[in-house]
N, C-alpha and C positions, 0 to 999 in steps of 0.2 A: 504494500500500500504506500509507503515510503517513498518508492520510486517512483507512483506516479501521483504524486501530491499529495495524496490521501494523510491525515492523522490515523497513527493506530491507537485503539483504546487502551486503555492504563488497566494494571490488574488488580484488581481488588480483592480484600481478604485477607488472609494469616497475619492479623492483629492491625491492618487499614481500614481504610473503611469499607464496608462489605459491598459497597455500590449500587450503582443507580445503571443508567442507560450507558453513562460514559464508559463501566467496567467491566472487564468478564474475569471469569474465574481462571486461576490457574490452569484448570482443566482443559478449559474451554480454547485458551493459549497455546497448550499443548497440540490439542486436535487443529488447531490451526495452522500449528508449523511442524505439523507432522510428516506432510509431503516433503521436506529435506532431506529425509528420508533416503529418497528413492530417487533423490535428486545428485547430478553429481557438484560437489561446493566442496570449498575450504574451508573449514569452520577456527574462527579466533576464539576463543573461551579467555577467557577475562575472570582472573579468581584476585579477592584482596586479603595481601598479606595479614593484613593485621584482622581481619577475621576469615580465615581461611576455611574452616569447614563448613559456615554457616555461609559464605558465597559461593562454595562450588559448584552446586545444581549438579544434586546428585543423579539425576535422571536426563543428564544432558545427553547420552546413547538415544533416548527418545526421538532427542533430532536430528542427532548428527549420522545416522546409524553406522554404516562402514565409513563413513567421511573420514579424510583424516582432521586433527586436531591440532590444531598451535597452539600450545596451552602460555598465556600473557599474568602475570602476575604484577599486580598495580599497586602502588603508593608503598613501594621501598624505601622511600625516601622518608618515609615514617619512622622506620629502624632506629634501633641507637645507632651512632654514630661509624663505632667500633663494631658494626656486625658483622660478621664473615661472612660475604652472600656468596662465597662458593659454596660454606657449608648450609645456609638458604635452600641455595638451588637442589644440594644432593638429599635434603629433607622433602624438598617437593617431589623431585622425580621418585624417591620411593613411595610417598603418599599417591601419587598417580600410578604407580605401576599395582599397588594395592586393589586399585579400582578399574583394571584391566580396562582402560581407554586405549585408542589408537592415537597415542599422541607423538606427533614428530619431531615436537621439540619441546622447550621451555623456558620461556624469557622473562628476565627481574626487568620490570622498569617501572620510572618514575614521568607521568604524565606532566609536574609540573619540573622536575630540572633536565625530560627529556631523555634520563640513562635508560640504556634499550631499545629505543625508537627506533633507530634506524636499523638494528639488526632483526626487529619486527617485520619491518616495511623490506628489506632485501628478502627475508624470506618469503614471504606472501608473493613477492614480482617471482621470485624463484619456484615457488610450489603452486599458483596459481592455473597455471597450466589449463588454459580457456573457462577453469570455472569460476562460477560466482563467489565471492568471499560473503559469510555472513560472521558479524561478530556476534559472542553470544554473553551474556554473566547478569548474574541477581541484580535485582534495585541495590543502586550506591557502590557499585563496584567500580566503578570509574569510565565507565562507555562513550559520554561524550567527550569527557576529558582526555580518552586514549586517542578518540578518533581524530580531533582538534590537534592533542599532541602530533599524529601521523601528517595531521594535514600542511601544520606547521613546518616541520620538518620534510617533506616533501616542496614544500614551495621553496624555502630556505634552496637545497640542492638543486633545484630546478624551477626557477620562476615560472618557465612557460606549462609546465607540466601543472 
């Protein structure tokens, strides 16, 4: 709907407000972007660090089914200072590997100082391979701030692009 002007509705429920016309239900969300499926896409999965289990979306196989998986980890920059996001990233990759996804990579970054971006965006041009990219991750997980960060960072390198 996105793509052709359309508003999509917000999801109402699990402790928001349970909605009116404007909202549908998780479920409902669900069977709507079910067809990805069977679609061929790239899927960006968008998880935040500083709440990490409770932004995964655990039934993100729903949509992505065989797709593969970038898996984007947002707001690093959160960290103490002194974090070791080698040891970050080898905490994540076995927490995904836990949950048997088809994920091809996984990247720390930071939406507002930009660390990651661009190893985001070289991969997507690199795996995108004619399909659709769809990003995916919970309310507040950082979706427009990743995408603005991309878009940024692409204009940056490439004005005319």
């Amino acid at each position: 709907l996105l793509s052709h002007g359309h508003m999509i509705t917000a999801v109402g429920g699990h402790g928001g407000y349970p909605g009116g016309k404007q909202f549908v239900s998780a479920d409902q969300l669900r069977d709507k972007l079910s067809y990805l499926r069977h679609e061929k896409a790239l899927i960006i999965k968008l998880v935040d660090i500083v709440d990490f289990n409770g932004s995964f979306l655990a039934r993100v196989r729903d949509f992505a089914g065989a797709n593969p998986i970038i898996l984007v980890i947002t707001k690093v920059d959160l960290l103490p200072r002194d974090t070791d996001l080698n040891c970050i990233g080898d905490w994540v990759v076995e927490a995904v590997v836990k949950k048997k996804l088809n994920v091809l990579s996984v990247h720390l970054t930071s939406s507002k100082s930009l660390v990651g971006v661009t190893g985001v965006i070289s991969e997507i041009q690199q795996e995108k391979k004619g399909r659709d990219v769809y990003i995916l991750g919970s309310a507040n997980v950082g979706k427009s701030a990743f995408i603005s960060a991309m878009l940024r960072t692409i204009a940056y390198k490439d004005p005319v692009a």
